[in-house]
GUKOLFI-406992 format. One line per 5 residues: number of its first residue (from 1); their letters; for each residue x, y, z of N, C-alpha, C, CB. Coordinates in steps of 0.1 Angstrom, whole numbers, plus 2048, in hexadecimal, padded with zeros to 3 digits. Glycine has a CB too. Example, Ala and Ser with C-alpha at 12.3 -4.5 7.8 and 13.67 -1.06 7.14 Angstrom:
<nodes>
1) as) 884:7C7:84E:87B:7D3:84E:884:7DF:84E:871:7D3:85A; 880:7EA:847:889:7F5:847:881:800:84F:88D:7FA:839 .
</nodes>
This chain:
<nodes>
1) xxxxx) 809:7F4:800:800:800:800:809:80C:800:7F6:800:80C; 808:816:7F6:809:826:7F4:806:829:7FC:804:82D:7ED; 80B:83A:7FD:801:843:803:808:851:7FF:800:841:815; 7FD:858:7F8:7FB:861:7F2:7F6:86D:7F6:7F6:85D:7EC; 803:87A:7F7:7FD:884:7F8:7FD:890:7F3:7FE:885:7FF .
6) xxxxx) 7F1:894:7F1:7EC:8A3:7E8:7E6:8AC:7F0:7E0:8A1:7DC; 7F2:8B5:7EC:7EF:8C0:7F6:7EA:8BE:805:7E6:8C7:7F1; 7F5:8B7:808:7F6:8B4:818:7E7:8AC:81F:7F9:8C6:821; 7E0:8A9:814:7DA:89E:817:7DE:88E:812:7CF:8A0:813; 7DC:886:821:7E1:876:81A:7D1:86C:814:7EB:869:82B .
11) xxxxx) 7D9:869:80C:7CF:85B:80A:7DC:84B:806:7C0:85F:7F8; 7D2:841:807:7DB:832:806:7D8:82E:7F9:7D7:825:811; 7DE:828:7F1:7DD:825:7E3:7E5:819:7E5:7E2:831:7D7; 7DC:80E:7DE:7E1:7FE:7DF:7EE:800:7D4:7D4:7F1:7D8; 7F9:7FB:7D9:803:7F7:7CC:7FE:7F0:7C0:80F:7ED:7D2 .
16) xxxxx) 800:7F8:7B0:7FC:7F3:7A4:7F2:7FA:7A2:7FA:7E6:7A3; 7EB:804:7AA:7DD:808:7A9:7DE:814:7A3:7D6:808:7B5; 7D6:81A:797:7D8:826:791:7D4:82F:79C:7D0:827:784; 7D8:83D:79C:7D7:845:7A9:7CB:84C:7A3:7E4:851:7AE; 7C6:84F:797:7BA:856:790:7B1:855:798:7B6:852:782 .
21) xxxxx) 7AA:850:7A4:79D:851:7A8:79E:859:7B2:797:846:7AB; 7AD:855:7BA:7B2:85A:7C6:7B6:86C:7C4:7C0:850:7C9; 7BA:871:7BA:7BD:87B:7B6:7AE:883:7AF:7C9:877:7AF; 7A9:880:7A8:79C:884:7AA:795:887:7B5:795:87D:7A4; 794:87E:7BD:78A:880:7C9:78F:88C:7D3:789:870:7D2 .
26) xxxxx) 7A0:88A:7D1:7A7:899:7D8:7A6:8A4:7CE:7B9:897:7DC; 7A2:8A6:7C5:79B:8B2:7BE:7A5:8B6:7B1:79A:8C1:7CB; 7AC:8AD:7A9:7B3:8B1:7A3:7A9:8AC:797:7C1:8AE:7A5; 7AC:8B7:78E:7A0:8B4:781:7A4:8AB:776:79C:8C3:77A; 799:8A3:772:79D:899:76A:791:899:75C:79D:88B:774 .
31) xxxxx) 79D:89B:750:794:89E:748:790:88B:740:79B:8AD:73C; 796:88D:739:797:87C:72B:797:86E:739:7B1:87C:71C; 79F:870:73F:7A9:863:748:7B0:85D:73F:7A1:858:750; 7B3:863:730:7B9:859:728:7C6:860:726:7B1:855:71C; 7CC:869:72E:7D9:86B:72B:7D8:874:71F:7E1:85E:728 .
36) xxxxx) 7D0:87C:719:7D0:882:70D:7D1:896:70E:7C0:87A:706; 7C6:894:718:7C4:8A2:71B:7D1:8A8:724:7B7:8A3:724; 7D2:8A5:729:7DE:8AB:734:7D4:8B6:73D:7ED:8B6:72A; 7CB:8B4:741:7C3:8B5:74E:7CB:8B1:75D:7B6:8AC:74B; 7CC:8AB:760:7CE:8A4:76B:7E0:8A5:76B:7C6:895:76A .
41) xxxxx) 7E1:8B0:766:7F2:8B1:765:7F7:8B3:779:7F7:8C3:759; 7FC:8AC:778:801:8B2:78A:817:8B3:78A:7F8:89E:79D; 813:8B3:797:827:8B2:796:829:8AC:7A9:833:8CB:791; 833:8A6:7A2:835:89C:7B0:83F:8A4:7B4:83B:88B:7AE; 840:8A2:7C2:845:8AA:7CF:853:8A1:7D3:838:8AB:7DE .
46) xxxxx) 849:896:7D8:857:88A:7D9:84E:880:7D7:863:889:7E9; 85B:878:7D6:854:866:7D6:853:865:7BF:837:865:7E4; 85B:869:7BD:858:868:7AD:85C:857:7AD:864:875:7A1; 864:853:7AF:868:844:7AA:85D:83A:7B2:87A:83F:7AE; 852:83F:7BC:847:832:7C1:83E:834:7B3:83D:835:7D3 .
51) xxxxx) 841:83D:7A9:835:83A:7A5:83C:832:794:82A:84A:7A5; 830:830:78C:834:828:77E:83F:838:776:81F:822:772; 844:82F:76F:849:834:763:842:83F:759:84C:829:75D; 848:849:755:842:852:747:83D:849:743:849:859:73B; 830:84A:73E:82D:83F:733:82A:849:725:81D:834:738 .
56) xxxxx) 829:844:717:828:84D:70C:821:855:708:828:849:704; 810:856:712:809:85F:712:80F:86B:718:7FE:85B:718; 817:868:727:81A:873:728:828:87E:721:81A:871:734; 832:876:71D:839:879:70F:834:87F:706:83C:86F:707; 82D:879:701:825:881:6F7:81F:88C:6F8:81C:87B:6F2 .
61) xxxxx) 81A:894:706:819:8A1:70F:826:8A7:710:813:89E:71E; 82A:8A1:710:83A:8A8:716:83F:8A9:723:83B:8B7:714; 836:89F:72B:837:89E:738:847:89A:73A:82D:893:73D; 850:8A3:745:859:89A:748:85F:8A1:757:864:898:73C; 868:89F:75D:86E:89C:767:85D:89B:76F:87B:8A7:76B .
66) xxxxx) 85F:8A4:77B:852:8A1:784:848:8A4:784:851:8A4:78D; 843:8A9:776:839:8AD:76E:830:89E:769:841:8B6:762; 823:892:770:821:88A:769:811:88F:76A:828:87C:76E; 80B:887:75E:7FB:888:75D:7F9:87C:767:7F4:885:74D; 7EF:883:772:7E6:87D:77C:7E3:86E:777:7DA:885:77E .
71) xxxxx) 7DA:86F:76E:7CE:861:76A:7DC:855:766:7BF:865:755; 7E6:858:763:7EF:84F:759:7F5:849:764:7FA:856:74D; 7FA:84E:770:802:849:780:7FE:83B:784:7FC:853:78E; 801:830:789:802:828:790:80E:826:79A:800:81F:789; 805:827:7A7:80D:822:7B4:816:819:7B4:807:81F:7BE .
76) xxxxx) 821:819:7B7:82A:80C:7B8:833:80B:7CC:839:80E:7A7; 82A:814:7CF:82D:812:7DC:834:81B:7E6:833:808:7DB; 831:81D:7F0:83F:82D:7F8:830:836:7F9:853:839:7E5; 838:83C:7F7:835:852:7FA:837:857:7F0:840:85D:805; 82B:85E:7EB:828:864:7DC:826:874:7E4:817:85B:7D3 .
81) xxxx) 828:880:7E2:824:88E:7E5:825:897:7D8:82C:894:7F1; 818:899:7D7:816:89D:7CC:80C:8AA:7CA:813:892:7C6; 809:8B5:7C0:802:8C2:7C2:7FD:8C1:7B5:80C:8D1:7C6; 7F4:8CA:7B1:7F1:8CE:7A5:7ED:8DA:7A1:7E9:8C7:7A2 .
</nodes>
């Protein structure tokens, strides 16, 4: 189990589990969930390596260093802190 925090609020996110529900429900806006829009753009604080890899949706945004789209994230475990 994760644990995830936005804007100094925590929540627990199962390891493997996309964070997109968990990050919605903390108020960050989610347009497509398909990685397309760049809505749900946030930037990680610390904890960048608990989560998955760039994947090519976010490439293809131009997402890079601590800059990742929200919906595309899966937990891989630790302390994620993150803002949007």
């Amino acid at each position: 189990m994760g644990k995830l925090i936005i804007n100094g609020e925590d929540f627990d996110v199962a390891d493997g589990e996309k964070i997109l529900e968990t990050i919605e429900n903390a108020g960050v806006p989610i347009g497509c969930s398909n990685g397309v829009c760049g809505t749900c753009e946030v930037e990680i604080l610390e904890g960048m390596d608990c989560l998955s890899e760039h994947n090519q949706e976010e490439l293809d945004l131009g997402m890079e260093g601590n800059r990742r789209l929200g919906c595309q994230l899966r937990m891989k475990g630790g302390c994620v802190k993150l803002t949007y």
